[in-house]
C-alpha positions in Angstrom: 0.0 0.0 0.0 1.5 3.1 -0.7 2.8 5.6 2.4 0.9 8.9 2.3 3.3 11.9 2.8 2.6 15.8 3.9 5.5 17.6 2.5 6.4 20.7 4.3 5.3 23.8 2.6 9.0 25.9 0.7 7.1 28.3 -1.5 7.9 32.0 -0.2 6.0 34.0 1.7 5.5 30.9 3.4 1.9 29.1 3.9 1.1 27.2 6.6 -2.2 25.4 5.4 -1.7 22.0 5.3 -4.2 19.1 3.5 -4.9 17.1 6.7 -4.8 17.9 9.9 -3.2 15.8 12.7 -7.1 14.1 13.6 -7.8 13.5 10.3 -4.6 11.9 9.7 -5.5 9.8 12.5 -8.8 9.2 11.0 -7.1 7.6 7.9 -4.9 5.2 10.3 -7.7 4.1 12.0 -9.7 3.4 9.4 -7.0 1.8 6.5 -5.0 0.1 9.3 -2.7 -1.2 6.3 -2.0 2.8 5.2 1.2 4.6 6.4 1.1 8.7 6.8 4.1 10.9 7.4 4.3 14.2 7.6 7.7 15.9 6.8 8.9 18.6 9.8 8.0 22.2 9.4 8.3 25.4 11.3 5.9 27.0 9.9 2.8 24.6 9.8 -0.5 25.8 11.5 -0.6 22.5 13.3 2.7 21.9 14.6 4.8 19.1 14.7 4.2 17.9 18.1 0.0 17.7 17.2 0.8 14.8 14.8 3.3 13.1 17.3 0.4 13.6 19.9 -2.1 11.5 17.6 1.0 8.6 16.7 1.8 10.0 13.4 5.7 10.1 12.4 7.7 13.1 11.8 10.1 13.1 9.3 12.9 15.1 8.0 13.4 13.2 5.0 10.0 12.5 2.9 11.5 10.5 0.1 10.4 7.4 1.5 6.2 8.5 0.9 5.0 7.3 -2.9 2.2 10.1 -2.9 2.6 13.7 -1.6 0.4 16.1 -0.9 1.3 19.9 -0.5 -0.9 23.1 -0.9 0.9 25.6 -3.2 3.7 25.4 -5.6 6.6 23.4 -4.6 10.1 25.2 -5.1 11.7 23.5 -8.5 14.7 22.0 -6.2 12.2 20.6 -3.4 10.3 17.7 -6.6 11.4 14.5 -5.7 11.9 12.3 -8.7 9.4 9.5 -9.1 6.6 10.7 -7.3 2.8 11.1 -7.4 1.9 14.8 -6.1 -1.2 16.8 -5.9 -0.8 20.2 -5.1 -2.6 23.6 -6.9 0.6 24.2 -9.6 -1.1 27.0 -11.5 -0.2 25.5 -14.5 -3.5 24.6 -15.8 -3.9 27.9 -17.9 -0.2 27.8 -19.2 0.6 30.3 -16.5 4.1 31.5 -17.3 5.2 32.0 -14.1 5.1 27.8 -13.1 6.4 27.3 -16.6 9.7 26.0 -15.6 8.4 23.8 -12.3 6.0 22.1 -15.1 9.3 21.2 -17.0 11.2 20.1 -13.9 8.4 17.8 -13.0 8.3 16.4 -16.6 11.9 15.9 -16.2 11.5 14.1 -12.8 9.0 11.6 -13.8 6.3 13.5 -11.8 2.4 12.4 -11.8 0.6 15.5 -11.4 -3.0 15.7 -10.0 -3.9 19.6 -9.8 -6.0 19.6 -6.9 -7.9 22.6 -9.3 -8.6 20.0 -12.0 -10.5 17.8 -9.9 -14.0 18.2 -11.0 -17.6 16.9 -11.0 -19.0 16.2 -14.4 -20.2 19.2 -15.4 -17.2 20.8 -14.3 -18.3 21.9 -10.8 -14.7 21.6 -8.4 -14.3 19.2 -6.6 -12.5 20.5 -3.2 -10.4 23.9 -2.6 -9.9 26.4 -0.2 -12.8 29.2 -1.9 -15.3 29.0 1.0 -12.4 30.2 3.2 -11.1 32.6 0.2 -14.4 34.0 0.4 -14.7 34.8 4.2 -11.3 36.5 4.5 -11.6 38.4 0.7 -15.4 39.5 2.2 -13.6 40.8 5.3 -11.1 42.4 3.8 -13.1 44.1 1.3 -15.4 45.9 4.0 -12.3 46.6 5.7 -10.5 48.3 3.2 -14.1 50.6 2.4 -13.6 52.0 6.0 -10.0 52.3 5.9 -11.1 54.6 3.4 -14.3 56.3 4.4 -13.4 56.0 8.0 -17.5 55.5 8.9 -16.1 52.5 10.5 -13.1 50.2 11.1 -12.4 46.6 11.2 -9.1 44.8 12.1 -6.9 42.2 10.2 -8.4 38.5 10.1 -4.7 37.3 10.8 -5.6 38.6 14.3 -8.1 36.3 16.0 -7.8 32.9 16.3 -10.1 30.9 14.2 -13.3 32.2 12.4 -15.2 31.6 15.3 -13.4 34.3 17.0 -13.2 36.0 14.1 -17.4 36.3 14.1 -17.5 38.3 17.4 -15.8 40.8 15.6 -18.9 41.6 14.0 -20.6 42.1 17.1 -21.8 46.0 17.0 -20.6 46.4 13.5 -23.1 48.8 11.5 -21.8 49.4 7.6 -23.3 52.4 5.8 -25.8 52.3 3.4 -23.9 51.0 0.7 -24.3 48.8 -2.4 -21.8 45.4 -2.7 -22.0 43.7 -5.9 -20.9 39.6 -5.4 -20.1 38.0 -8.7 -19.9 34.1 -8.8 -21.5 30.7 -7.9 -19.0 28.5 -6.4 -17.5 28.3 -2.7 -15.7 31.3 -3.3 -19.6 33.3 -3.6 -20.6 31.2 -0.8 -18.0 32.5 1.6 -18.8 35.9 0.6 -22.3 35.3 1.2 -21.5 34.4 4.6 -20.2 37.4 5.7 -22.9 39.6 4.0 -24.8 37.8 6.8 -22.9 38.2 9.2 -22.5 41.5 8.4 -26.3 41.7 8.1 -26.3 42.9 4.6 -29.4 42.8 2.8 -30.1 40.6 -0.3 -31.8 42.4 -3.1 -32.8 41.8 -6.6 -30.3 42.8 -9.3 -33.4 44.8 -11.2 -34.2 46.5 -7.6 -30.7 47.3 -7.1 -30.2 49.2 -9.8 -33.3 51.0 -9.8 -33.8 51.7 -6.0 -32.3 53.4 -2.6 -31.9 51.9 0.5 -31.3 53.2 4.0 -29.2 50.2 5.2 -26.3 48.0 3.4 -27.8 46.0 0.4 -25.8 43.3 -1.9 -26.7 42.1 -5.1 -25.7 38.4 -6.1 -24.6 38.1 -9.9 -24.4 34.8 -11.2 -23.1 33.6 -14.5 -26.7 34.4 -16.3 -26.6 37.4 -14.7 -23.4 38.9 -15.9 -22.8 37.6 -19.6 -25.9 37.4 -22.8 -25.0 35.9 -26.1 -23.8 38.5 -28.4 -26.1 36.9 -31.2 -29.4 35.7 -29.6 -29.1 37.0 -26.3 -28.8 34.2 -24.2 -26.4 32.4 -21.3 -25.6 28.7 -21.6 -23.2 27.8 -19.3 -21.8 24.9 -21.0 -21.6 27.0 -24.4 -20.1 30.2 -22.4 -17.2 28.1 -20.8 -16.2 26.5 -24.7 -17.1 29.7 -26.4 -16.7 32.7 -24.2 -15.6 35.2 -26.9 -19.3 34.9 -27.7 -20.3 36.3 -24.7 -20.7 40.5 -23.9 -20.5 40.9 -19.9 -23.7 43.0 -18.9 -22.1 44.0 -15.4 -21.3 48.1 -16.6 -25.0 48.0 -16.0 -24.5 47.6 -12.2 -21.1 49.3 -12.2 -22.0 53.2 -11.1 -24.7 51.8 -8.5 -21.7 49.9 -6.4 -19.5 51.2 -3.8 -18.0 48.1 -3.3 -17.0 45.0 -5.7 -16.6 41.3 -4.2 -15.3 39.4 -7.2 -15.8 35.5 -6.8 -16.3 34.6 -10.4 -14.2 32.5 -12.6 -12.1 33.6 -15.0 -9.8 32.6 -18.3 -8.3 34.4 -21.0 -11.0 34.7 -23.6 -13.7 35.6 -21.2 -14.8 39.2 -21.3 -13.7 41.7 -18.4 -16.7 42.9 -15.9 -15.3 46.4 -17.0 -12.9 48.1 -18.7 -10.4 51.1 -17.2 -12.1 53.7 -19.3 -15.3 52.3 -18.0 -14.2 54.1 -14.8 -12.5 57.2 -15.9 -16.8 57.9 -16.6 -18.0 60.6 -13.8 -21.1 58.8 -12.8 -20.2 55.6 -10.8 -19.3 54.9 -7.3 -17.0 51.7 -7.2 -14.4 52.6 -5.1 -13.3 49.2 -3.4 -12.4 45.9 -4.9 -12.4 42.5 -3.1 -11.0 40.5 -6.4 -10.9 37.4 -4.6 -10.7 35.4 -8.1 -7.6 37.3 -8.3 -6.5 37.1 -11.8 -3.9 39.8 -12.8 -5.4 42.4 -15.8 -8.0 39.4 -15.8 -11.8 40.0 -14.7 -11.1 43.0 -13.2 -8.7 44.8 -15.5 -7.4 47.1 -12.6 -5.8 44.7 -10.9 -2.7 45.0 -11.5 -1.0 41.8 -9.6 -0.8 40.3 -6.1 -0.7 41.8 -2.8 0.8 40.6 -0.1 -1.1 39.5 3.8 0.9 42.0 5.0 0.3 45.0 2.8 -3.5 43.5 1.5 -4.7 46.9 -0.1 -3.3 48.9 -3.0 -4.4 51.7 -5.1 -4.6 52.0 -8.8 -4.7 55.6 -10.3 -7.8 55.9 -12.2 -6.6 58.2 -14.8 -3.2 56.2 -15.4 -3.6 52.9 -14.5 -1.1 53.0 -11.9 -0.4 51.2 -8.7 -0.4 53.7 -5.8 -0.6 53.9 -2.4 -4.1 52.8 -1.0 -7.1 55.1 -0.7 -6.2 58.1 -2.4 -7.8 60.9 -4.0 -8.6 59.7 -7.8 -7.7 56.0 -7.3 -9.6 52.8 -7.1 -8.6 50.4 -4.2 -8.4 46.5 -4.7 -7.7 43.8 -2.2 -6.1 40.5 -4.5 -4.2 38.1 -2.0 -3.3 34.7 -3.6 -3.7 33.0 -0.4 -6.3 34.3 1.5 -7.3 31.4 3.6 -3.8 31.4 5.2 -5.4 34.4 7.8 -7.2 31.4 8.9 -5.2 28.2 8.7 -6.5 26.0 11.2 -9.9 26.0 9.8 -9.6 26.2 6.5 -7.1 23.2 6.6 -9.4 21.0 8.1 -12.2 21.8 6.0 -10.3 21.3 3.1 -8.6 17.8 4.8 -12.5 16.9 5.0 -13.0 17.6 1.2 -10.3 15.2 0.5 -11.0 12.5 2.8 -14.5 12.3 1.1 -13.9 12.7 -2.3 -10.3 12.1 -2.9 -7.8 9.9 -0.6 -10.0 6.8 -0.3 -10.6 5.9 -4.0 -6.5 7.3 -5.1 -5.2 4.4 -2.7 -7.3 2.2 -4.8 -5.7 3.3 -7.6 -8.0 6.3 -8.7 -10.9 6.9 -10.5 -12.4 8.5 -13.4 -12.4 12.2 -11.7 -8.9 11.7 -10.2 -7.7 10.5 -13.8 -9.7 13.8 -15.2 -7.1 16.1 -12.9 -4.1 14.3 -13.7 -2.0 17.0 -15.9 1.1 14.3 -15.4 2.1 11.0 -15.8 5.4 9.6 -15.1 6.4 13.2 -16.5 4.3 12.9 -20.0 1.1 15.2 -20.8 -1.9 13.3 -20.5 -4.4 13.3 -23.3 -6.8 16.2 -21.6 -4.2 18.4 -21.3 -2.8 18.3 -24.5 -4.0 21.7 -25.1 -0.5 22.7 -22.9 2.1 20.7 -25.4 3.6 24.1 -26.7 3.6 25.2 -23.0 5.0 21.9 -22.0 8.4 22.2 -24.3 11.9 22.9 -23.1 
């Protein structure tokens, strides 16, 4: 049976999410007796070394001996272990340029690749991830930024309080002005969004009444795929035919664009899929977007102003309206946006055992057994060689 390995996380800034906690791992043992788990020593892991000693798991400082590895983000190029099975979110699926040269190093190595983003229902719905999590802490820092800038109110950093539990009586008290927050998406991303609105006690409203009425208390308007984009021909959204053929597609949202103050971004997004909005679109006098929660975060992507990551640290940047230039935050004349890469890492803990759940039910059980038709579907990688779904990457694939 093959040994189950947790490989300690080398991609700077560091991350400490991890795919199973130390009770799940114990979980696994107790239920596959014949399995093996080790988890390879880390400083920096949310649950530390001593929590998986504590439930009998071993330690390791050398994980070559596990046949199947699972990380969370990139793995530095001189970290791959030759020979080995990995799953891990390698951004490579859209030929990102960035990860070009890891995708050769792990051809080179012999490396089966199962993109933890590539494992999908049938109809294309994902699998697992961290987006619920993504959501909450995007959400957060979204209203936060808004009152950084207004000053009406202020929240603190997520990366404060313990777990989200903690993080929940921080709403206690909170009362947002009567603004308008446009959420875009469907998937766990919009549904972690959603759950702050509530928390927040942000009011749902319909996309025709939010455009066409005032409110004296915080409103949001949810935005869906068949909200956003209409066929440029015969005016209507498929959603199969918009993901093969999105340069069909017009995006309608410049018709909610001067009505919000705020813009939580959850939707999904490839090249070939139109923008919500274009830079001139805001360089018009009559709108009132002034905050951007791009938690789909895709550089000059969905939301054209973003301009790249931001760090935790420094969250919240500015972008000059007139220019297009990143700036300092909440200035005069410039558009703020929030776009962390790895949002859930504000809350580690929690959004490593949700996603260790995700993977115990869907995943771990049936790729012990060799795999199945949805593992096979998210395998970009084997033994180093393209698979057939992924041909589409071959030019992106050579040295």
């Amino acid at each position: 049976m093959p040994v189950i390995g947790l490989i300690k996380e080398g991609k700077v800034p560091n991350d400490n999410r991890v795919a199973l906690t130390p009770k799940q791992c114990r979980y696994l043992l107790d239920q596959f007796p014949s399995w093996d788990i080790i988890v390879e020593s880390s400083p920096n892991r949310c649950y530390k070394d001593k929590e998986y000693q504590k439930e009998g798991i071993k330690v390791v400082e050398d994980i070559s001996t596990a046949d199947i590895l699972f990380g969370i983000k990139e793995i530095p190029k001189d970290q791959i272990i030759a020979d080995k099975k990995y799953l891990f979110f390698s951004h490579t699926k859209k030929a990102q340029i960035y990860n070009q040269a890891l995708f050769h190093v792990m051809m080179d190595k012999n490396i089966t690749l199962i993109d933890y983003e590539c494992l999908e229902h049938e109809d294309g719905q994902r699998l697992i991830g961290f987006g619920f999590f993504a959501g909450i802490v995007g959400a957060h820092n979204g209203i936060m930024a808004y009152g950084n800038r207004t000053k009406e109110f202020t929240l603190g950093r997520v990366k404060e309080v313990k777990d989200y539990m903690e993080l929940i009586h921080t709403y206690f008290g909170l009362k947002l002005p009567n603004i308008k927050i446009a959420i875009t998406g469907s998937g766990r991303v919009a549904h972690g969004i959603l759950e702050i609105m509530n928390l927040m006690d942000v009011q749902q409203v319909e996309p025709d009444e939010y455009v066409t009425r005032e409110y004296a208390y915080p409103v949001y308007v949810h935005l869906k795929g068949g909200d956003l984009y209409r066929h440029k021909i015969n005016n209507t959204y498929e959603r199969k035919d918009f993901h093969e053929n999105p340069e069909n597609y017009n995006c309608l949202f410049i018709n909610y664009l001067k009505h919000t103050h705020i813009l939580m971004n959850g939707i999904y997004w490839e090249p070939g899929i139109a923008p919500l909005f274009t830079m001139g679109d805001l360089k018009e006098d009559d709108y009132a977007l002034t905050t951007i929660a791009d938690i789909t975060d895709d550089a000059h992507g969905s939301v054209p102003c973003n301009l790249g990551d931001s760090s935790s640290d420094d969250p919240i940047y500015g972008v000059n309206i007139s220019t297009c230039e990143k700036t300092g935050p909440y200035l005069h004349n410039g558009i703020d946006i929030m776009a962390v890469g790895n949002l859930p890492n504000e809350l580690p803990r929690d959004a490593s055992r949700y996603f260790g759940e995700q993977l115990i039910k869907y995943v771990i059980p049936d790729l012990m057994k060799g795999g199945n038709k949805i593992i096979d579907g998210a395998t970009m990688l084997d033994k180093g060689k393209l698979t057939p779904k992924f041909s589409y990457l071959e030019e992106y694939s050579k040295h």
